[in-house]
Rosetta silent file (secondary structure, phi, psi, omega in degrees, C-alpha in Angstrom):
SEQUENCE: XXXXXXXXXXXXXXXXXXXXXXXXXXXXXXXXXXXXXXXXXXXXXXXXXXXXXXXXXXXXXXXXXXXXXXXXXXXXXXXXXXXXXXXXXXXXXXXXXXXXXXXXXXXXXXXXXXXXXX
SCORE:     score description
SCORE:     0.000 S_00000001
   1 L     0.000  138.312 -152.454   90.195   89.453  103.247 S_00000001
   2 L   -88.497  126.891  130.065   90.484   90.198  106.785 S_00000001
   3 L   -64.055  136.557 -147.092   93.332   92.819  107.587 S_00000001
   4 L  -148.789  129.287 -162.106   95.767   92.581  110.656 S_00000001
   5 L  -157.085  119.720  114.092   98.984   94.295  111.932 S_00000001
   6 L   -59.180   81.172 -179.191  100.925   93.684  114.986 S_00000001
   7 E   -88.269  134.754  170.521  103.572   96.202  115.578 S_00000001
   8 L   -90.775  152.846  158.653  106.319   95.252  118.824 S_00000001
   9 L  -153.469  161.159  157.683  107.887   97.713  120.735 S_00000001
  10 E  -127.443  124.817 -153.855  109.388   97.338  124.163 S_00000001
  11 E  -106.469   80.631  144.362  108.583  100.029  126.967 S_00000001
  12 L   111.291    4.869  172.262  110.707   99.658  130.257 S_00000001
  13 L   122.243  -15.155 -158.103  111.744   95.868  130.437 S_00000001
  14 E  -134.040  131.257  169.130  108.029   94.708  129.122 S_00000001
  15 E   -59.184  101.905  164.302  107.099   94.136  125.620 S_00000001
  16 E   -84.100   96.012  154.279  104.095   95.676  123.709 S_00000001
  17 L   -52.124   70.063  161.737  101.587   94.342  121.156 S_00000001
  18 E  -113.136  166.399 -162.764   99.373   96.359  119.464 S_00000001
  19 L   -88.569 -161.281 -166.321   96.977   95.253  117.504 S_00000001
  20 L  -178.053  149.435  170.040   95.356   96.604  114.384 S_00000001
  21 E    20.234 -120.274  173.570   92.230   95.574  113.053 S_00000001
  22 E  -128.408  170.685 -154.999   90.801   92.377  112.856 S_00000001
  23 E  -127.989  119.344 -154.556   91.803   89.217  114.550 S_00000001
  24 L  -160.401 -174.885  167.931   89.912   85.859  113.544 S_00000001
  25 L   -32.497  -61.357 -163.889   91.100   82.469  111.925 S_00000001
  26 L   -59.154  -52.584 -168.836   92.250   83.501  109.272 S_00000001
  27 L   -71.824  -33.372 -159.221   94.840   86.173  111.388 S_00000001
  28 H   -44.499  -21.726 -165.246   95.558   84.310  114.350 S_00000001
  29 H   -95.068    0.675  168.045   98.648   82.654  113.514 S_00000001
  30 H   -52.704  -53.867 -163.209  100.420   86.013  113.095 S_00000001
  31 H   -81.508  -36.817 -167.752   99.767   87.056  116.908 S_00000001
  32 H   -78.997  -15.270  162.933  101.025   83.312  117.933 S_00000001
  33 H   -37.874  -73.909  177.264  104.095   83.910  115.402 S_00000001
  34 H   -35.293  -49.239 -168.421  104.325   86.982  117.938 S_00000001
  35 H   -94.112  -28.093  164.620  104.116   85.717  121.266 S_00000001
  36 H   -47.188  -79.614 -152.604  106.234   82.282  119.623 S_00000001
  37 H   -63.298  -30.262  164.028  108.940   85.008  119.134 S_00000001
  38 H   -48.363  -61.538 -171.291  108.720   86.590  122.851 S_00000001
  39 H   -50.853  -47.643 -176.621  108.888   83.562  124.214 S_00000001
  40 H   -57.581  -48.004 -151.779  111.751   82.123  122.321 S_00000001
  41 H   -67.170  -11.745 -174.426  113.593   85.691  123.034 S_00000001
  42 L    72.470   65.812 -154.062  112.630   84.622  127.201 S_00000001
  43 L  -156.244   75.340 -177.982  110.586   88.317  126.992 S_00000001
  44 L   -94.347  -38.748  173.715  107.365   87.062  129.672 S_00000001
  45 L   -61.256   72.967 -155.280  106.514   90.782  130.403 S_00000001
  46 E  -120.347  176.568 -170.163  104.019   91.606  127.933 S_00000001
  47 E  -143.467  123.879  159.320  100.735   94.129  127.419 S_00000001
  48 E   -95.835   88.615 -178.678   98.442   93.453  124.366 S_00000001
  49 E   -88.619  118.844 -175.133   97.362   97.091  123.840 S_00000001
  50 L  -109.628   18.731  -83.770   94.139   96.562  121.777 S_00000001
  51 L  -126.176  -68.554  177.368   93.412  100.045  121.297 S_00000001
  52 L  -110.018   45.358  176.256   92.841   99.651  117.256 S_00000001
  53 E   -87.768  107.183 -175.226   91.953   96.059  117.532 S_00000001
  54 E  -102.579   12.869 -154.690   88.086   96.001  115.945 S_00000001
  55 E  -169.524  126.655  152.579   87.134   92.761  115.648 S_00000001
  56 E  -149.651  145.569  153.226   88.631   89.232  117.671 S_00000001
  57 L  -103.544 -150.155 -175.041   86.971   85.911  117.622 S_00000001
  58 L   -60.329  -39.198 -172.807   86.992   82.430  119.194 S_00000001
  59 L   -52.520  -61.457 -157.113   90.368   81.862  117.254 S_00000001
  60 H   -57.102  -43.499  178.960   92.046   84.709  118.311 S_00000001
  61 H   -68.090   -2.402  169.825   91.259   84.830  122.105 S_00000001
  62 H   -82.023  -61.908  170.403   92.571   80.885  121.744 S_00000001
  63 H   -25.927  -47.432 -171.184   96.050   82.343  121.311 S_00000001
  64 H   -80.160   -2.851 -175.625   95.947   84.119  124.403 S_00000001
  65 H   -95.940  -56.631 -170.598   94.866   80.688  126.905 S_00000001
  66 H   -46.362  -46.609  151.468   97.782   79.133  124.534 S_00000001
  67 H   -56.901   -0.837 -158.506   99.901   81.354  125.967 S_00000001
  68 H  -109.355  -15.713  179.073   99.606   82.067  128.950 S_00000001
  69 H   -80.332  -61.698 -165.479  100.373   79.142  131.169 S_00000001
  70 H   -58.282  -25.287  172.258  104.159   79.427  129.488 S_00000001
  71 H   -88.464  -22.477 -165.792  104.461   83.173  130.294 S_00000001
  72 H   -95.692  -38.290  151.042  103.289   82.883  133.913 S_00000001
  73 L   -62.265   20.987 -173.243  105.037   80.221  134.364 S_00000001
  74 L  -122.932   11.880 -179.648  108.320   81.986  133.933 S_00000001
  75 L    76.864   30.239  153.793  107.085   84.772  136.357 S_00000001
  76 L  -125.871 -143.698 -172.275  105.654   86.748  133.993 S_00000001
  77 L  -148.953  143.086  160.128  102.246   87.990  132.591 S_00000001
  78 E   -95.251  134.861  141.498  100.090   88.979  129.921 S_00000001
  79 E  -116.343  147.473 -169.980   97.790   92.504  130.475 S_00000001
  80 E  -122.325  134.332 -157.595   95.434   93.692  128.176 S_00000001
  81 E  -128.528  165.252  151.315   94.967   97.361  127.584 S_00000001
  82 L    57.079   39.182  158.225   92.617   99.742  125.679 S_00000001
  83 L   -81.411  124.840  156.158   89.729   97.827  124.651 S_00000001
  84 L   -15.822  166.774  164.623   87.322   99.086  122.919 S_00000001
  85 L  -101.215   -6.032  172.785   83.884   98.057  124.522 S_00000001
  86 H   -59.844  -48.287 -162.528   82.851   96.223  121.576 S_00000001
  87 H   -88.538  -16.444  159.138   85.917   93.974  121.798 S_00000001
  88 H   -35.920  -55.338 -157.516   85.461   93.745  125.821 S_00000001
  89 H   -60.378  -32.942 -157.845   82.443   92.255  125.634 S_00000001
  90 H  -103.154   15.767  156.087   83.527   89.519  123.883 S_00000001
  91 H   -88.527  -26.428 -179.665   86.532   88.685  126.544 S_00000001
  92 H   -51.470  -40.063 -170.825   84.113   89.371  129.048 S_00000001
  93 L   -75.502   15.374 -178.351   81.401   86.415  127.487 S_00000001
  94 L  -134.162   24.860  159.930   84.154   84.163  127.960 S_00000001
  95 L    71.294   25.327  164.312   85.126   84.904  131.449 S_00000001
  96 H   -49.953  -46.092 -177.000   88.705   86.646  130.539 S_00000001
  97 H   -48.934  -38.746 -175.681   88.220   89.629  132.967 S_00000001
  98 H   -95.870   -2.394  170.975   88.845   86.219  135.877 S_00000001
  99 L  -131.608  -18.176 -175.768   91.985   85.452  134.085 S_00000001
 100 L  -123.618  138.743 -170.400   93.665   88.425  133.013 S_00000001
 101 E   -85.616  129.282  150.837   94.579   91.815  133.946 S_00000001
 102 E  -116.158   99.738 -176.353   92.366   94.265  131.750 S_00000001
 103 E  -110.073  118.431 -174.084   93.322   97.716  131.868 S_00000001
 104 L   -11.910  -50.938  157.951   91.833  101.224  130.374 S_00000001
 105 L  -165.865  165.740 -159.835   95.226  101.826  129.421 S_00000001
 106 H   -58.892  -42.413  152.832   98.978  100.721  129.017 S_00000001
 107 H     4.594  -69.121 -168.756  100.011  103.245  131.924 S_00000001
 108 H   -70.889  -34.038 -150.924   97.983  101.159  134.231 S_00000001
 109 H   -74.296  -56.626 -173.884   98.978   98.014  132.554 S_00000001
 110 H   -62.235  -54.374 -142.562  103.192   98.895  132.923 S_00000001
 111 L   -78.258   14.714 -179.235  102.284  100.379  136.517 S_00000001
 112 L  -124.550    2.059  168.621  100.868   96.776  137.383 S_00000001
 113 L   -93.843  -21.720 -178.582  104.297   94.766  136.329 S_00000001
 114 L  -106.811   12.032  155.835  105.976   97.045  138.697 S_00000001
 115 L   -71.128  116.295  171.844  103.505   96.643  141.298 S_00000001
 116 L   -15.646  103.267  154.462  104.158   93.659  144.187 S_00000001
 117 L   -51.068  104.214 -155.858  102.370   90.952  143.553 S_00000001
 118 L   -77.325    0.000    0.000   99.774   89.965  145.914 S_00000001
């Protein structure tokens, strides 16, 4: 059995995920439970701090394209912080890096919601 934790917190106006272990089929509908409740709350700033996230597959990185039209279209964003390099790679094989802000760490990640958009 796969184990999975999402703890929320909100830092500064923008909304924090992190993740916990690993995130597959089986877990997936937990993080869209999660971003289902931002959204209903109208809460578009958010950072998926992956930090102890050890594991994501095809499922799981399908949450984040479901989402993502519906937060940017409300002027906000998802960034994704503190991956591992294991769990990089495998936003990287799928061209994420071209869709998403991915940042070293949530620092950079808040200092980029309050940066102008270019």
């Amino acid at each position: 059995m796969s184990t999975f934790k999402i703890d929320v917190r909100e830092s500064s106006n923008i909304n924090v995920l992190d993740l916990k272990g690993y995130l597959d089929a089986h877990t997936a509908p937990e993080l869209e439970k999660a971003f289902r409740s931002l959204l209903d709350s109208k809460k578009y700033n958010i950072i998926v701090n992956c930090k102890d996230l050890t594991y994501i597959s095809s499922a799981g990185l399908g949450v984040f394209m479901a989402y993502i039209e519906d937060v940017r279209k409300n002027s906000g964003d998802i960034k994704l912080s503190n991956m591992s390099p294991k769990v990089y790679n495998v936003f990287d094989l799928l061209g994420f890096p071209l869709l998403y802000d991915i940042t070293k760490d949530e620092a950079e990640a808040i200092m980029k919601f309050s940066s102008p958009k270019k």
